[in-house]
C-alpha positions in Angstrom: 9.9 -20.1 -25.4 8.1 -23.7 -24.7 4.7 -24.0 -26.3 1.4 -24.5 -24.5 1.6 -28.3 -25.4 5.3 -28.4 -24.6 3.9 -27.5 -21.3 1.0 -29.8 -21.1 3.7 -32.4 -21.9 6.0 -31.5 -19.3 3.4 -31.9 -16.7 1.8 -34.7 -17.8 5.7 -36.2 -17.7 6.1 -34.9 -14.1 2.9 -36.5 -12.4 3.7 -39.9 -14.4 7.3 -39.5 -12.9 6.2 -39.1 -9.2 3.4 -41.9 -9.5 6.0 -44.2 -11.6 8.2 -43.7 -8.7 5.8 -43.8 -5.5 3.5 -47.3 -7.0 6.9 -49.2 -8.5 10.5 -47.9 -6.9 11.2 -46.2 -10.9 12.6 -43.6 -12.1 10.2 -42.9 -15.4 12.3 -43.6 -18.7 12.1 -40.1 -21.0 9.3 -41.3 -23.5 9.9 -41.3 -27.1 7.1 -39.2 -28.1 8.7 -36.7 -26.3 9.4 -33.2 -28.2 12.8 -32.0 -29.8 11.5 -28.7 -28.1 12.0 -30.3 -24.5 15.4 -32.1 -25.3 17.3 -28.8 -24.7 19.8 -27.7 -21.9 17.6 -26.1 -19.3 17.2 -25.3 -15.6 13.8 -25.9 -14.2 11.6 -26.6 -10.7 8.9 -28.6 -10.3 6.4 -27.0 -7.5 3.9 -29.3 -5.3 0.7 -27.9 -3.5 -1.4 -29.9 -1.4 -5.1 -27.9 -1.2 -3.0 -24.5 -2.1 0.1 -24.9 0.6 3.8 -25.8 -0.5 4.2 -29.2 -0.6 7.8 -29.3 -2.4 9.7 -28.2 -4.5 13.1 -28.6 -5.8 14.8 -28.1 -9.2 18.4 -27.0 -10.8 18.6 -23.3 -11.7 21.8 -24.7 -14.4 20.7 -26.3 -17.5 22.8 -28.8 -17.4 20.9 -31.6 -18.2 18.3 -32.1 -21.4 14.8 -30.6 -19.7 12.7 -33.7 -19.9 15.7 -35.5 -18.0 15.6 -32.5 -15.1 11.8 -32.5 -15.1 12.0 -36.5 -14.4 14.4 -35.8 -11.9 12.9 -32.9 -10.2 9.8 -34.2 -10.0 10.4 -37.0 -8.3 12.9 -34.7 -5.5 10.7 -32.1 -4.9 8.0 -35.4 -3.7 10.1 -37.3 -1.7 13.5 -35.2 -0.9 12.4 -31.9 -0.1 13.9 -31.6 3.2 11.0 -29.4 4.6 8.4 -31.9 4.0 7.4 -35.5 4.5 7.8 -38.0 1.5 4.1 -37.0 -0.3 2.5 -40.3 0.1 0.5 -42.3 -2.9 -2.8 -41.8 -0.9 -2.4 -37.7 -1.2 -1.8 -37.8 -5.2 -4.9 -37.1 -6.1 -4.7 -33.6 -3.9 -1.0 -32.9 -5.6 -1.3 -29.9 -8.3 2.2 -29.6 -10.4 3.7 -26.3 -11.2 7.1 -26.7 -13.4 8.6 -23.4 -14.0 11.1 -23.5 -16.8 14.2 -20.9 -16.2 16.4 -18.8 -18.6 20.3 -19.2 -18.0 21.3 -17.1 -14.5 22.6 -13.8 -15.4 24.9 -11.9 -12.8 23.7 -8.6 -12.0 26.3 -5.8 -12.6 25.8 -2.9 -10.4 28.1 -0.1 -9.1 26.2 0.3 -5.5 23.5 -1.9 -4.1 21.3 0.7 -4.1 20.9 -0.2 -8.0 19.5 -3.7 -7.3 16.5 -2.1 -6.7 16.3 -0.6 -9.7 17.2 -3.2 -12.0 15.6 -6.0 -10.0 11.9 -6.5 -11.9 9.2 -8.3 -9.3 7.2 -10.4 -11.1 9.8 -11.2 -14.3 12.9 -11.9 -12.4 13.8 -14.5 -9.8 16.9 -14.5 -8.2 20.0 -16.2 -7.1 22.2 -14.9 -4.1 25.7 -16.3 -3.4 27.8 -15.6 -0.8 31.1 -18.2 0.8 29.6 -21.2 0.7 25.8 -20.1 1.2 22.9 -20.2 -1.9 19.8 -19.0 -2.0 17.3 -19.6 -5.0 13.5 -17.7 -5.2 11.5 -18.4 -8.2 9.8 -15.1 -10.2 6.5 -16.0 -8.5 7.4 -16.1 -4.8 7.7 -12.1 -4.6 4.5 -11.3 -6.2 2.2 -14.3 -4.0 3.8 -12.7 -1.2 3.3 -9.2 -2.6 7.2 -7.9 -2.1 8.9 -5.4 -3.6 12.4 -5.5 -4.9 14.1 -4.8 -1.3 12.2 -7.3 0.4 12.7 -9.6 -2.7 16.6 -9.4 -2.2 16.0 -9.3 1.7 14.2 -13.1 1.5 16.5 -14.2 -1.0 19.2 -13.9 1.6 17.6 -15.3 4.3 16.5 -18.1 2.1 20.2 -18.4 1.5 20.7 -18.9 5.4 22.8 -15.2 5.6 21.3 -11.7 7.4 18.4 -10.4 5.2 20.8 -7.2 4.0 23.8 -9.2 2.7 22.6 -7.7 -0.4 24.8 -4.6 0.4 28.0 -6.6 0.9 30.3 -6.5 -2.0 31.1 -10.5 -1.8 27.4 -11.1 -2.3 26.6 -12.1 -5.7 23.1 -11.8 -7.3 21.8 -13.3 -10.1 18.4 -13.0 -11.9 16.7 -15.2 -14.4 13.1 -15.3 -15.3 10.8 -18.6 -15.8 8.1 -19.8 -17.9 5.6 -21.5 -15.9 3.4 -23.8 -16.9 -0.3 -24.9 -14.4 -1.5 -28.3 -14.1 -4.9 -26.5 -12.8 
């Protein structure tokens, strides 16, 4: 677990990243002030709202990279290469709130029938992963609650997000995954 000043680091690091990036062309150098706390292998998102709508948001569920390196990355995506939005533009910056949600390592979910996704899938706590051939889809712990789901319609959006019919839940290839996030506000 990331303290509360980890976090205020971490989104102080993300706006400077995006505004580095918009005035000059830069991708933001990791400062060395940073934490040992935030130089760890982890998986995060970084979540952009423009007067409480989606705005962007991209991130790496694998933590692959040190977390101040993916937050610096991510930051920067989920402004200008989310591929549902526009580039956010300097003039809106100031209407930009940061959310960075910092994820545990994926775990697969065992389960003899599907029918026990529902029981071992926690709304609120977990977020999930589905895989299927070639198709992904990723929803963060807090998607099913703003949208007040429960655990079916969870998985069911977590397929569609992953571009496959909203049951492929059932289907044996399908693979789930859950992690959970700690998320940290800029407001």
């Amino acid at each position: 677990m990331l303290s509360e000043e980890d976090g205020k680091f971490l989104l102080k690091l993300a706006r400077k990243a995006i505004e580095t990036y918009l005035n000059e062309g830069k991708i933001l150098e990791v400062p060395s002030d940073t934490p040992e706390t935030v130089k760890k292998l982890q998986g995060a998102f970084v979540t952009l709202s423009e007067h409480g709508n989606l705005r962007g948001c991209i991130g790496y569920c694998e933590p692959f990279k040190p977390l101040v390196n993916t937050i610096i990355e991510v930051a920067i995506s989920a402004a200008t290469s989310d591929p549902r939005f526009n580039s956010v533009e300097k003039s809106e910056l100031p209407d930009i709130d940061l959310e960075i949600s910092v994820l545990t390592k994926p775990q697969l979910v065992e389960v003899k029938t599907s029918s026990e996704y529902l029981e071992k899938i926690e709304v609120g706590k977990d977020g999930l992963i589905i895989e299927k051939d070639f198709y992904k889809g990723i929803l963060l712990p807090q998607v099913p609650v703003e949208w007040k789901w429960n655990a079916e319609e969870f998985l069911c959006n977590t397929c569609i997000k992953a571009g496959l019919a909203p049951d492929c839940w059932h289907d044996t290839k399908t693979k789930i995954f859950s992690f959970q996030a700690q998320i940290f506000y800029e407001k």
